[in-house]
Residue frames as qw, qx, qy, qz and C-alpha x, y, z in Angstrom:
[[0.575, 0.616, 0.460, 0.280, -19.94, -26.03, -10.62],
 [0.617, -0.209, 0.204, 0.731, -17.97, -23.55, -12.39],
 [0.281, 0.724, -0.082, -0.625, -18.79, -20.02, -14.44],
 [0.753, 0.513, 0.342, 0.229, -19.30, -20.62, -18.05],
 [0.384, -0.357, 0.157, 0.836, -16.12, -19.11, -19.35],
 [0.367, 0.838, 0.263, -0.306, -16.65, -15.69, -21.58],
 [0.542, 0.212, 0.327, 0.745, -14.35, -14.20, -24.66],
 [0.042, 0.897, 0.136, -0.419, -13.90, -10.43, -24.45],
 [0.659, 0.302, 0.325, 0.608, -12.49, -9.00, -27.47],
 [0.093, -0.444, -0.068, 0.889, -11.05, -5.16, -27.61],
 [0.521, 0.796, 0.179, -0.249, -13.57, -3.43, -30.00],
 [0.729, 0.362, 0.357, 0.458, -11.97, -3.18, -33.40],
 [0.236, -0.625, 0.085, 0.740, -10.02, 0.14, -34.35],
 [0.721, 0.631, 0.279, 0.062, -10.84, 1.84, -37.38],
 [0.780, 0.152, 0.041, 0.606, -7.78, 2.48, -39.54],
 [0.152, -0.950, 0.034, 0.271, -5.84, 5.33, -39.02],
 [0.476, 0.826, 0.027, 0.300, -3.64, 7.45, -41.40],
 [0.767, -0.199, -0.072, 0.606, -0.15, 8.28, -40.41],
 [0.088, 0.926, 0.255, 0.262, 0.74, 11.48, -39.72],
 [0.608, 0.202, -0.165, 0.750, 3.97, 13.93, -38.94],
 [0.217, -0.369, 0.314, -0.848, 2.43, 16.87, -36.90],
 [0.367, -0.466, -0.767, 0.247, 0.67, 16.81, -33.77],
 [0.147, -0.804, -0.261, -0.514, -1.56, 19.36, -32.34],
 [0.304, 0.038, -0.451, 0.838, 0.11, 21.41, -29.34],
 [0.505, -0.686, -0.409, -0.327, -2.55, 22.28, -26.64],
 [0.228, 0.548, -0.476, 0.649, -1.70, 23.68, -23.30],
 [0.502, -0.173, 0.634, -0.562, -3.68, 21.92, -20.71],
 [0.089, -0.079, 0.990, 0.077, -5.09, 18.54, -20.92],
 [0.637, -0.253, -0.413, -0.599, -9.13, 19.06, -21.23],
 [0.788, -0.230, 0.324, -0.470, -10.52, 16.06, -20.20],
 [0.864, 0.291, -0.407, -0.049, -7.99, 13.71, -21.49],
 [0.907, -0.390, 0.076, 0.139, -5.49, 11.65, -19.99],
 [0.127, 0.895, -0.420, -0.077, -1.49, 12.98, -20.06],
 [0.915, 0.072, -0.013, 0.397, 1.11, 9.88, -21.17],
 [0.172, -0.917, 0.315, 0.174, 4.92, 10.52, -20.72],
 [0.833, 0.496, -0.206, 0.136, 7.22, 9.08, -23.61],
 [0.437, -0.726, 0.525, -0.084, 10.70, 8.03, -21.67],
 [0.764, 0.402, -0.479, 0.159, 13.68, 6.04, -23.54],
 [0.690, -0.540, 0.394, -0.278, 14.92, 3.09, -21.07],
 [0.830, 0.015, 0.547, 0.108, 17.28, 0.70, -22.21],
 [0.104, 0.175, -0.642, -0.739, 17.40, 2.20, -25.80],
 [0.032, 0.374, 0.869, 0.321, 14.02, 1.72, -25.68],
 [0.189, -0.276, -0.016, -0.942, 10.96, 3.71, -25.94],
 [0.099, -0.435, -0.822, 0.354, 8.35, 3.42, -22.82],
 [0.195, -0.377, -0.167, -0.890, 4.99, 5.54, -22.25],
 [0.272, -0.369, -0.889, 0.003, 3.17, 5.96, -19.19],
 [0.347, -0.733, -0.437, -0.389, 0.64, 7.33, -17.70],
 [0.442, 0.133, -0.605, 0.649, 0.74, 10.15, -15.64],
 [0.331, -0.403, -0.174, -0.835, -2.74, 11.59, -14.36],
 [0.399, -0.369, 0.602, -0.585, -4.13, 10.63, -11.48],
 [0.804, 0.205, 0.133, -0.543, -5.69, 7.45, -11.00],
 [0.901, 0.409, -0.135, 0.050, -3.46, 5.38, -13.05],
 [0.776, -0.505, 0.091, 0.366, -0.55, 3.02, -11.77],
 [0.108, 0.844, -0.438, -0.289, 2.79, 5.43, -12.99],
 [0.406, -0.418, 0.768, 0.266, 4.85, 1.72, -13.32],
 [0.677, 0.206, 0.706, -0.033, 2.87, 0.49, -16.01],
 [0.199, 0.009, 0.568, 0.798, 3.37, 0.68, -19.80],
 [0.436, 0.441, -0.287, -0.730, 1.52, 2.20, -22.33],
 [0.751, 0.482, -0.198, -0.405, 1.91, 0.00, -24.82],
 [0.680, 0.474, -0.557, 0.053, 3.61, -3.23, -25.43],
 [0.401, -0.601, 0.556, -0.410, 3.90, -4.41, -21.77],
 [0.135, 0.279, -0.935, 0.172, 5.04, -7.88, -20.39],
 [0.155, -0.283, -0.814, 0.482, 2.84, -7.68, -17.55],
 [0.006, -0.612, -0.710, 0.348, 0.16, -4.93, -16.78],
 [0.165, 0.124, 0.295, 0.933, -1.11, -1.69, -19.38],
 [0.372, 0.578, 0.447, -0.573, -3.31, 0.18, -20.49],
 [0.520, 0.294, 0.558, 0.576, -4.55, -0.32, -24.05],
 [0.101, 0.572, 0.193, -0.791, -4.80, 3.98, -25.49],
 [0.316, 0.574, 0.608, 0.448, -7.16, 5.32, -28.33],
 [0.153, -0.896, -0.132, 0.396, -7.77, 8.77, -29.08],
 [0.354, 0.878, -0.061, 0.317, -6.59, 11.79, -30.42],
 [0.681, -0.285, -0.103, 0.667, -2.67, 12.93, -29.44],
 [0.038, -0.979, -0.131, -0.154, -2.17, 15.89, -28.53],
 [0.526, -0.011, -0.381, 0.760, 1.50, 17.39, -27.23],
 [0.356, -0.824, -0.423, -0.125, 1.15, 19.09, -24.56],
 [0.520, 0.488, -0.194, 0.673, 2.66, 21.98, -23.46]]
């Protein structure tokens, strides 16, 4: 006999407001550092903090990601 199958759904996102600056911080806190790299003519982001595979996207991936929320910060 088989597991009853489940439906996970990503929590819902509440809207967010476009925006043209970004706060500039010099050390990460306790957040997580992405790296924004144009491949193809395309734009890629991944993850570079410990802990987390470097080959995988950000966003928009084929195969394996990570979905990000949060505040952006550039970091300097």
């Amino acid at each position: 006999m088989l597991p009853q199958t489940v439906s996970i759904k990503a929590p819902e996102m509440s809207a967010v407001l476009p925006s043209n600056t970004v706060e500039i911080t010099t050390g990460p806190g306790d957040g997580v550092v992405v790296e924004c790299v144009e491949r193809d003519g395309r734009l890629r982001v991944h993850i570079v903090s410990p802990g987390y595979r470097r080959e995988w996207n950000a966003q928009f991936p084929r195969g394996g990601f990570y979905r990000l929320r949060g505040d952006i910060r550039r970091l300097r």
